[in-house]
N, C-alpha and C positions, 0 to 999 in steps of 0.2 A: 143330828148332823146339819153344818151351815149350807146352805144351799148357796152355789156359788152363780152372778150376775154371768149370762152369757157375753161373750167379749164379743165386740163388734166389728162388724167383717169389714173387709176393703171395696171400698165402692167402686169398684172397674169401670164405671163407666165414667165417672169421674176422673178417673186417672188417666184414661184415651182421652176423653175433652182438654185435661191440661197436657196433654205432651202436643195433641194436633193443634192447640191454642200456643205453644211455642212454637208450629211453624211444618211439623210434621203431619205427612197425609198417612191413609191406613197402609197404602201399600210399600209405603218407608220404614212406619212400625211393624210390618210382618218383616220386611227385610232385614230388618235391623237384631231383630226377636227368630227371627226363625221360626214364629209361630203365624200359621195361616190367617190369610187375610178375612176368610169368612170365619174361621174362630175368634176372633179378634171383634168380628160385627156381633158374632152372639154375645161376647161378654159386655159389648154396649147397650146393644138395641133391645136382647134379649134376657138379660142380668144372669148369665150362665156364670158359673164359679170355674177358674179353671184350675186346670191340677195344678199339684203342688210347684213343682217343678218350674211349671209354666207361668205362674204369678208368680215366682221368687227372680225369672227373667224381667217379667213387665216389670214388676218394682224395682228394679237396680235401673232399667232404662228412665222410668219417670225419675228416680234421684238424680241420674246423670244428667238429665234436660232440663228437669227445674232446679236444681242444685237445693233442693230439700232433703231435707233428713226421713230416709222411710220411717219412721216412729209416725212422723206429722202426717202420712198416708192418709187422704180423706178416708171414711170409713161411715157405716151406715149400721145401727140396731136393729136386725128386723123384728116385727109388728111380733104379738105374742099368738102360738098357736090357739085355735080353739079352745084346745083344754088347759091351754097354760089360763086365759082367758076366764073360764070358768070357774078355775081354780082361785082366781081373786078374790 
């Protein structure tokens, strides 16, 4: 069986650095997202994943404010577990 490349996640914290580097603060992105201001700090500070639901809102407001196309979404591989590791 081919073993398929994990696809690489969306870098949240990246995408709060470019919408607040257009001009917006965190508590304009909860208002704006309807999602809370300290959930918003964990998926920066803290690299928390949020629900589906919830990044499918953030990503339309980062297209809307940089005028990028979600595909071009920064995005990040993460590192290989232990046993993926071992398995090399």
């Amino acid at each position: 069986m081919k073993q398929l490349a994990p696809a690489p996640l969306v870098n949240w914290s990246r995408i709060l650095d470019e919408v607040r580097g257009a001009g917006y603060t965190i508590k304009e992105i909860s208002q704006f997202t309807q999602i809370p201001r300290t959930t918003l700090l964990g998926y920066h500070n803290l690299g928390a994943e949020p629900r589906h639901s919830s990044g499918v809102i953030l990503l339309r407001f980062w297209v809307q404010v940089t005028g990028k196309d979600a595909a071009s979404a920064p995005t990040w591989t993460p590192p290989p577990s232990a046993a993926e590791y071992r398995r090399m």
